[in-house]
TORTI-375820 format. One record per residue: residue in three letters; residue number from 1; x, y, z of N, C-alpha, C in turn. Coordinates in steps of 0.001 Angstrom, whole numbers, plus 524288, in hexadecimal, padded with zeros to 5 digits. Atoms other than C-alpha are relative to their C-alpha. Example, Ala and Ser with C-alpha at 12.3 -4.5 7.8 and 13.67 -1.06 7.14 Angstrom:
2
@r->ala; k->1; nc1->8037A; nc2->7FB5A; nc3->80000; cac1->8300C; cac2->7EE6C; cac3->81E78; cc1->80384; cc2->804B0; cc3->80000
@r->ser; k->2; nc1->7FCCC; nc2->7FB5A; nc3->7FFC4; cac1->83566; cac2->7FBDC; cac3->81BE4; cc1->7FCFE; cc2->80442; cc3->802DA
***
This chain:
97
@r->unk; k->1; nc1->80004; nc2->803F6; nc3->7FBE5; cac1->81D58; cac2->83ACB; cac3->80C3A; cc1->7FF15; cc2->7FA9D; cc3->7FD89
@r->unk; k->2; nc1->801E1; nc2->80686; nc3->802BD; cac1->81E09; cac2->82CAB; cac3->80794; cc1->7FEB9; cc2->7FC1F; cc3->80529
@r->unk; k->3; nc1->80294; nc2->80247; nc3->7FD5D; cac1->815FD; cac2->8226E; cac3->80CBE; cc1->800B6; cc2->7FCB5; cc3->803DB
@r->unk; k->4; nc1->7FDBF; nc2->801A2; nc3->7FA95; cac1->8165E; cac2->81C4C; cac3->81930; cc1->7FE84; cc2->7F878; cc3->7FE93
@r->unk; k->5; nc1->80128; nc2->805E0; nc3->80027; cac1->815F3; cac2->80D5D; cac3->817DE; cc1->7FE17; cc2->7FD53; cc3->80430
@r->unk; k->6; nc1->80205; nc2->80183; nc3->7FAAC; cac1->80C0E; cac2->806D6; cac3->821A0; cc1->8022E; cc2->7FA8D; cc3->80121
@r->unk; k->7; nc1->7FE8B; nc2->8071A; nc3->7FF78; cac1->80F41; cac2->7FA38; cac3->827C9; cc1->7FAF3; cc2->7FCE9; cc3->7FE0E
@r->unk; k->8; nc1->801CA; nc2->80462; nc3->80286; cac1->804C2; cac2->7F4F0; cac3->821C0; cc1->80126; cc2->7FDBF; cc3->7FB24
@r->unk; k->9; nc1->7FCFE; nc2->8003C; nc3->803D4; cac1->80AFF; cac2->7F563; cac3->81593; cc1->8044C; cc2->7FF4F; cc3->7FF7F
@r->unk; k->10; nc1->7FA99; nc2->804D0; nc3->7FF59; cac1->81876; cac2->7EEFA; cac3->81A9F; cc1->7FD79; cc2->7FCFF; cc3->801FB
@r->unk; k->11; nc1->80138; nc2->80578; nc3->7FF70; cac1->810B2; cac2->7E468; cac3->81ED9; cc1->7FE1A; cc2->7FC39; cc3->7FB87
@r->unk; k->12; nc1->80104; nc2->7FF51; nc3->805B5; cac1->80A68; cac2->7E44E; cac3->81253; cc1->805A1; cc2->7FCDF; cc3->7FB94
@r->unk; k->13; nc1->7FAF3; nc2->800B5; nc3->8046E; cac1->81862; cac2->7E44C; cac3->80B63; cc1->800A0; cc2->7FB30; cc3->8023E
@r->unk; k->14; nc1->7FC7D; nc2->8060F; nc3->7FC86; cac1->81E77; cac2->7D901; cac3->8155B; cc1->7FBA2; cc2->7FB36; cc3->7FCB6
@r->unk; k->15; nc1->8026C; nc2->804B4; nc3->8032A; cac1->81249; cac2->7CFBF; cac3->81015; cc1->80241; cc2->7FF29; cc3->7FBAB
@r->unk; k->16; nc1->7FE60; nc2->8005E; nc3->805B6; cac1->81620; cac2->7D3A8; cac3->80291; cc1->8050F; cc2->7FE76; cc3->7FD23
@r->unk; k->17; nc1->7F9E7; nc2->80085; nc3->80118; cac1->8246D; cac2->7D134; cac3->804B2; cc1->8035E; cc2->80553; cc3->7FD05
@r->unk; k->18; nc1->7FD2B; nc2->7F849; nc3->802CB; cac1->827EA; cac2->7E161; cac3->8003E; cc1->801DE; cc2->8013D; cc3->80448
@r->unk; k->19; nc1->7FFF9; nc2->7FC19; nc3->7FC2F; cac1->82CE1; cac2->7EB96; cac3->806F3; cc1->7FEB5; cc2->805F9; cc3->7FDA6
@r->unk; k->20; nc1->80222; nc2->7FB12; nc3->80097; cac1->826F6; cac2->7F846; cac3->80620; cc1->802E4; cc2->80425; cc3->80263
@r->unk; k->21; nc1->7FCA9; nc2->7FC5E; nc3->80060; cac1->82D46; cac2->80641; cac3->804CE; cc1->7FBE3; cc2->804EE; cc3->7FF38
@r->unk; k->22; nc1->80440; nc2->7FB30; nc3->80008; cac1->8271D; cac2->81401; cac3->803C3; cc1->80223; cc2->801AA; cc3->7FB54
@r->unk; k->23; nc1->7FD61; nc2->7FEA1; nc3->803A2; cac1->8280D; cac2->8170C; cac3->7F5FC; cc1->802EF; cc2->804DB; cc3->7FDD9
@r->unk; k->24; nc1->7FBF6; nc2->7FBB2; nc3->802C2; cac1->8315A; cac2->81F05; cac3->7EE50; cc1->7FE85; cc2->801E9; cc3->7FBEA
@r->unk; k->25; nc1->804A4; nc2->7FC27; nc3->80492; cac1->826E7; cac2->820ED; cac3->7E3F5; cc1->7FD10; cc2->803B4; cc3->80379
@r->unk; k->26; nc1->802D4; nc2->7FEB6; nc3->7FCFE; cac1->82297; cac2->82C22; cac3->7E838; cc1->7F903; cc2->80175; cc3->7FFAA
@r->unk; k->27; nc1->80741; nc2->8014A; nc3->7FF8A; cac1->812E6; cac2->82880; cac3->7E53B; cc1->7FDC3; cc2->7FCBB; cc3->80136
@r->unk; k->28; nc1->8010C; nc2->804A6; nc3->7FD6A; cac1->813A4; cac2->81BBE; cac3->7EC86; cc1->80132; cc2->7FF1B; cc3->804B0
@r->unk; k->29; nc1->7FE40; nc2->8015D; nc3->7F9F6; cac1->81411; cac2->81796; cac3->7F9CC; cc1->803A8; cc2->7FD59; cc3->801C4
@r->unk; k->30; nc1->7FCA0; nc2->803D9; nc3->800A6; cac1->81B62; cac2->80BEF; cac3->7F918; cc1->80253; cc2->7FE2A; cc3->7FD75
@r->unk; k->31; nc1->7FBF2; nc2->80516; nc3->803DE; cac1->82738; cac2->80200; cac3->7F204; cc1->7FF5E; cc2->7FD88; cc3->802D5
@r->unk; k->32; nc1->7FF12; nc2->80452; nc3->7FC3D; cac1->82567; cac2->7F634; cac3->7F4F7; cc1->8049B; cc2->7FC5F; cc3->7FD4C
@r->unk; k->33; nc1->7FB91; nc2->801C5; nc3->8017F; cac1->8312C; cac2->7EDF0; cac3->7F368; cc1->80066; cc2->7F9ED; cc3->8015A
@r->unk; k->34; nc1->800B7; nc2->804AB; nc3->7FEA1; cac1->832B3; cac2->7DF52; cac3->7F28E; cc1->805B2; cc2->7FDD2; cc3->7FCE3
@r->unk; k->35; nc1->7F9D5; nc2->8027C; nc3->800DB; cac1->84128; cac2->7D875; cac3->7F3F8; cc1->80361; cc2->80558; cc3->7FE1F
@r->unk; k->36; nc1->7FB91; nc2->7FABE; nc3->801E3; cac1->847FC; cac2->7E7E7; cac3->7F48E; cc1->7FEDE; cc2->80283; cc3->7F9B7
@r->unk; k->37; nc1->80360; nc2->7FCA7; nc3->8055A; cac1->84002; cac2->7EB20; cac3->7E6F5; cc1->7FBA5; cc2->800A3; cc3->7FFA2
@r->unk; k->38; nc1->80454; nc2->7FE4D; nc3->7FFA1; cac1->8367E; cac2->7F3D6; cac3->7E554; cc1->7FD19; cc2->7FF1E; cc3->7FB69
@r->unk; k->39; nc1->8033B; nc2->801CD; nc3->803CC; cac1->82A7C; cac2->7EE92; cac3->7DE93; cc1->7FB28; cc2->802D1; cc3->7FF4B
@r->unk; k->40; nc1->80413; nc2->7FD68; nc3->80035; cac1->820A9; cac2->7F86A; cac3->7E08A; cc1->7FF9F; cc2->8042F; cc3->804C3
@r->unk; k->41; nc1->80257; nc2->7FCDC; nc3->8005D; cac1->81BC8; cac2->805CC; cac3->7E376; cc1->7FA5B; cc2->80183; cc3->8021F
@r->unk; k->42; nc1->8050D; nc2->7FF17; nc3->7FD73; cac1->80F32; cac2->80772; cac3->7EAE8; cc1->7FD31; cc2->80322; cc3->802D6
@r->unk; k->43; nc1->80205; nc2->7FF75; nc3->7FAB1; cac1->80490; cac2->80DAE; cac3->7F0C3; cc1->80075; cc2->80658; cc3->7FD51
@r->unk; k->44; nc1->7FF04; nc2->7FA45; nc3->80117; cac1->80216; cac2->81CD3; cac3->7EB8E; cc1->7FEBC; cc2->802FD; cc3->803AB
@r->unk; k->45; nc1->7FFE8; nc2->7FD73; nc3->7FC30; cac1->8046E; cac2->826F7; cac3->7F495; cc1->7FA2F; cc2->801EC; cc3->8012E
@r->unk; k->46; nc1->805BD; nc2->7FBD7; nc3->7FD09; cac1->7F88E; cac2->82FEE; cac3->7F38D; cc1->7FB56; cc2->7FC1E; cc3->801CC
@r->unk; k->47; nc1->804AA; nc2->803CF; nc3->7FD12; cac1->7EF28; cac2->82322; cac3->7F78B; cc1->801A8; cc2->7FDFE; cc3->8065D
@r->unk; k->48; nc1->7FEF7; nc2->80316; nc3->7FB85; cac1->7ECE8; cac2->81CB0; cac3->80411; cc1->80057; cc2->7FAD4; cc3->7FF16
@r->unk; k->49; nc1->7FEC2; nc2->80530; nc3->800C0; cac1->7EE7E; cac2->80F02; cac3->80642; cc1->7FD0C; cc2->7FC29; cc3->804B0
@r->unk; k->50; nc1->80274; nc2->802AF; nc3->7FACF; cac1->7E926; cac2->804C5; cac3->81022; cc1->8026F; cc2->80158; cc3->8059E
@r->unk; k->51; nc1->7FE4A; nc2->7FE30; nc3->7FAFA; cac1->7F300; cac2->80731; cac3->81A8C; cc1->7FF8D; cc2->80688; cc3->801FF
@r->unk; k->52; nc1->80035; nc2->7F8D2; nc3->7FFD1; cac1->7F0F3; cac2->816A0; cac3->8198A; cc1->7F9A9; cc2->7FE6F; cc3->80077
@r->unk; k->53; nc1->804D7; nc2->8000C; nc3->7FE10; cac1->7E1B9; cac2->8145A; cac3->81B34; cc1->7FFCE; cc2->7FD52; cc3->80526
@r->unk; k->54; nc1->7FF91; nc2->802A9; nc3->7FBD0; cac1->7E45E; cac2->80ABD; cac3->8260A; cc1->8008D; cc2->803FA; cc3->804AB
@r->unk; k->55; nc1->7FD41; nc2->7FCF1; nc3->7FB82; cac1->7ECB7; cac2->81505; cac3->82CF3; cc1->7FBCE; cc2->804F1; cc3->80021
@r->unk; k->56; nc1->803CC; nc2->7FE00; nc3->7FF58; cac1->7E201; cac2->81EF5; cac3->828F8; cc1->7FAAC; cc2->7FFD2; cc3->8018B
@r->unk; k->57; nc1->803CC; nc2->80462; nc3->7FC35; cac1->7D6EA; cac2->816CC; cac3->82ECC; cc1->80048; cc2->80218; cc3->80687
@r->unk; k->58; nc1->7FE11; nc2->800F8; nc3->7FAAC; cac1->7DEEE; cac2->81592; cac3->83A4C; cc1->7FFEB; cc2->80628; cc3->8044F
@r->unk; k->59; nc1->80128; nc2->7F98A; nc3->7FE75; cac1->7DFC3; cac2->82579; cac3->83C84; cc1->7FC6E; cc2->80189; cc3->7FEC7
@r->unk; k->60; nc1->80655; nc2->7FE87; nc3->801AE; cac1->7D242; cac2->827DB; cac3->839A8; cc1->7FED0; cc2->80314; cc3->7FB9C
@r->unk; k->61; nc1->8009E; nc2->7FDE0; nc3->80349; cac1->7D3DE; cac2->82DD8; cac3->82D60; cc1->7FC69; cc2->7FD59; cc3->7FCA9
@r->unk; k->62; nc1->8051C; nc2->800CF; nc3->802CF; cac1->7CBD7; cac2->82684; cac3->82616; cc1->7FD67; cc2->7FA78; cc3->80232
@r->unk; k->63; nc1->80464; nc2->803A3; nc3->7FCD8; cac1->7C01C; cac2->81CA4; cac3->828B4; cc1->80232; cc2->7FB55; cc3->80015
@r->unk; k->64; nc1->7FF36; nc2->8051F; nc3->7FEDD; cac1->7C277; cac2->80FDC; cac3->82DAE; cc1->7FE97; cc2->7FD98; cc3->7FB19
@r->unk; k->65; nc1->8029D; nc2->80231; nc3->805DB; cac1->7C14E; cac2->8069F; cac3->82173; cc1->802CD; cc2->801B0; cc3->7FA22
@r->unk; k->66; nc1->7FC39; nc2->7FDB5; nc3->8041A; cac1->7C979; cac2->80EE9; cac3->818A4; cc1->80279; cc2->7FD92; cc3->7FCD4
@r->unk; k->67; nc1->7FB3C; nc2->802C7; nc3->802FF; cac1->7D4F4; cac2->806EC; cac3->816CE; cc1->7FD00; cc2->7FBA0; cc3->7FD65
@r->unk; k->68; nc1->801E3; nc2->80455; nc3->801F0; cac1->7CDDF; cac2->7FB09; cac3->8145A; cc1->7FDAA; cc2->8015F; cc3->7FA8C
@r->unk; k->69; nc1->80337; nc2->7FF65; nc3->80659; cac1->7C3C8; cac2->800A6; cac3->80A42; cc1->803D4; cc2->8027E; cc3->7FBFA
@r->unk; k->70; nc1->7FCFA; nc2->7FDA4; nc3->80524; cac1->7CE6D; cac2->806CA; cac3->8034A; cc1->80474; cc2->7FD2D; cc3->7FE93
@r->unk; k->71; nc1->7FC9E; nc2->80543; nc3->80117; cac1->7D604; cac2->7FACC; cac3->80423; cc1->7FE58; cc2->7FCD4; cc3->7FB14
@r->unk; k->72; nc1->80297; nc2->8028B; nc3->802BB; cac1->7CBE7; cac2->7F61D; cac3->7FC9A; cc1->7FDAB; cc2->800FE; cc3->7FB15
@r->unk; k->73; nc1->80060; nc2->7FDCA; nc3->805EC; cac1->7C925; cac2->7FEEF; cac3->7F2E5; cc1->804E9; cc2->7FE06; cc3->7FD86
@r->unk; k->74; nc1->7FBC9; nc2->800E3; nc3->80383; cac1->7D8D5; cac2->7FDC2; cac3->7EF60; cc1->7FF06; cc2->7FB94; cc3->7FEB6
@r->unk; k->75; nc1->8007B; nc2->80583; nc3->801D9; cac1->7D81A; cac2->7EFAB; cac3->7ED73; cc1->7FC3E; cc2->800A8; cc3->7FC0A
@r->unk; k->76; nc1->80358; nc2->8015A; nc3->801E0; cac1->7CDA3; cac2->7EE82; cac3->7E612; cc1->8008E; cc2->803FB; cc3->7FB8F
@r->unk; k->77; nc1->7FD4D; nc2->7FDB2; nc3->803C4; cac1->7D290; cac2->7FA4E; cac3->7DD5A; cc1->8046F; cc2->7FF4F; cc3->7FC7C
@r->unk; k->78; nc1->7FC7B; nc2->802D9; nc3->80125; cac1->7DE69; cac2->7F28C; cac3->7DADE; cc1->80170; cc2->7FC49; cc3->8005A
@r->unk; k->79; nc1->800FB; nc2->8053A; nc3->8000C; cac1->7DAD7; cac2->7E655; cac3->7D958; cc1->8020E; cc2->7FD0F; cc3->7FB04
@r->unk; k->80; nc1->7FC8E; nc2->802ED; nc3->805E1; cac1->7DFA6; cac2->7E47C; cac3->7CB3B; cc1->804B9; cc2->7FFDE; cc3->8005E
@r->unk; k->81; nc1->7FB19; nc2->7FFC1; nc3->7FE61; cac1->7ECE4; cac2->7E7B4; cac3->7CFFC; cc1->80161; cc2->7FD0B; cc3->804DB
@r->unk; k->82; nc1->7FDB4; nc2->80058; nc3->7FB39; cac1->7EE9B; cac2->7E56F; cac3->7DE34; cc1->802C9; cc2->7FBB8; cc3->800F1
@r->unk; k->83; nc1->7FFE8; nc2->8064E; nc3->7FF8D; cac1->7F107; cac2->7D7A2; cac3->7DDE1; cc1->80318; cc2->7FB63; cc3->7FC72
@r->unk; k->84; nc1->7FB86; nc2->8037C; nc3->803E4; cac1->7FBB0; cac2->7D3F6; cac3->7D460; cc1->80512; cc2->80305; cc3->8014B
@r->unk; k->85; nc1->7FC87; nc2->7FD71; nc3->7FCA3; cac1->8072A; cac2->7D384; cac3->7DC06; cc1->803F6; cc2->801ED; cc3->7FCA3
@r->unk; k->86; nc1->7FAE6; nc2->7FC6F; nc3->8022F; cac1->81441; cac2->7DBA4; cac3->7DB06; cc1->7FDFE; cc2->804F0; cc3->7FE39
@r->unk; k->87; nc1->80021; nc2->7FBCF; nc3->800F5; cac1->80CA6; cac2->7E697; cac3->7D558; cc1->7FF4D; cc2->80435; cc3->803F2
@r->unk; k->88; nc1->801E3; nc2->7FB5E; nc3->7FC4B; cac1->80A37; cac2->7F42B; cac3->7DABD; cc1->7FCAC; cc2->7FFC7; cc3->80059
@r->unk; k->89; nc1->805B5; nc2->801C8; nc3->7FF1A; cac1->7FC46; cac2->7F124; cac3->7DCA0; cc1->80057; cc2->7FBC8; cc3->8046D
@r->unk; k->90; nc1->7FF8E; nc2->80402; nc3->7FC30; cac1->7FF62; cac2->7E56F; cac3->7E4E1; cc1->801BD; cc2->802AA; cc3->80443
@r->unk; k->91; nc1->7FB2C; nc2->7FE9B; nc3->7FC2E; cac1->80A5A; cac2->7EAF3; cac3->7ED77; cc1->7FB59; cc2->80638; cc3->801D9
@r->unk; k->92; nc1->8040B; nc2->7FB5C; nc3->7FD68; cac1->80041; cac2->7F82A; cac3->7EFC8; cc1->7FC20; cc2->7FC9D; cc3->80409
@r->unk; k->93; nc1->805A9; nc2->801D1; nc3->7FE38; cac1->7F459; cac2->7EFFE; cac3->7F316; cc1->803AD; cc2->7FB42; cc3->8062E
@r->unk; k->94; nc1->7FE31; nc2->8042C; nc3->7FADD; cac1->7FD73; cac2->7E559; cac3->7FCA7; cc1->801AA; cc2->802BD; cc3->803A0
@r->unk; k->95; nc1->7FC4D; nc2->7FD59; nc3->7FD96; cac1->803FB; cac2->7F08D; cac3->801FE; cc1->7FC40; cc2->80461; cc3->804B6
@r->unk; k->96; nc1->80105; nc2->7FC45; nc3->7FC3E; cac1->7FC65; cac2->7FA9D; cac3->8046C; cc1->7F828; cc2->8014B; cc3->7FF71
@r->unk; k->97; nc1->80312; nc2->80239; nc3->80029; cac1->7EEAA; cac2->7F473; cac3->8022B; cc1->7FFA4; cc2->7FCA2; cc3->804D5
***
C-alpha cells in the first residue's frame, strides 16, 4: 500500500512551489518535483510523520500532544540538516514536518 498524501502536505508543497507524488521508491513516501523534475525522495515508510499523528490524535489513538512533541523531537534531531534548502532533509522536514 503506498502512502496516502495528506493535504497538509499539498499545502506544504504549494508554499514551496513543488508538487508532490507518492513515491516510486518503494521505501519512501513521497517525490517531490519542482518545474516537472524530480528533486527528491522523502519521508520513510515504516515512520510516522506529523500529519499521520495529527490524524492519529484526531481518532484517539494516541494522546493529545503527540504530534507536536514529536514534531519536536524531529526537528531538533535534524537540525544539522533540515535547513539547507533543496536537500532531502529540507523537503522532509517542510513537507511532512
Amino acid at each position: 500500500m503506498s502512502y496516502r498524501i495528506s493535504n497538509y502536505t499539498k499545502k506544504q508543497a504549494k508554499k514551496l512551489g513543488v508538487t508532490v507524488k507518492p513515491s516510486r521508491n518503494k521505501g519512501k513516501k513521497i517525490d517531490v518535483f519542482k518545474n516537472g523534475k524530480k528533486v527528491a525522495s522523502v519521508g520513510a515508510i515504516g515512520y510516522n510523520d506529523y500529519p499521520t499523528y495529527m490524524s492519529l490524535e484526531k481518532k484517539g489513538k494516541v494522546e493529545k500532544g503527540t504530534a507536536n512533541k514529536k514534531r519536536k523531537s524531529y526537528k531538533a534531531r535534524h537540525e544539522k540538516h533540515r535547513n539547507k534548502k533543496g536537500t532531502n532533509s529540507y523537503y522532509a522536514d517542510k513537507l511532512l514536518w
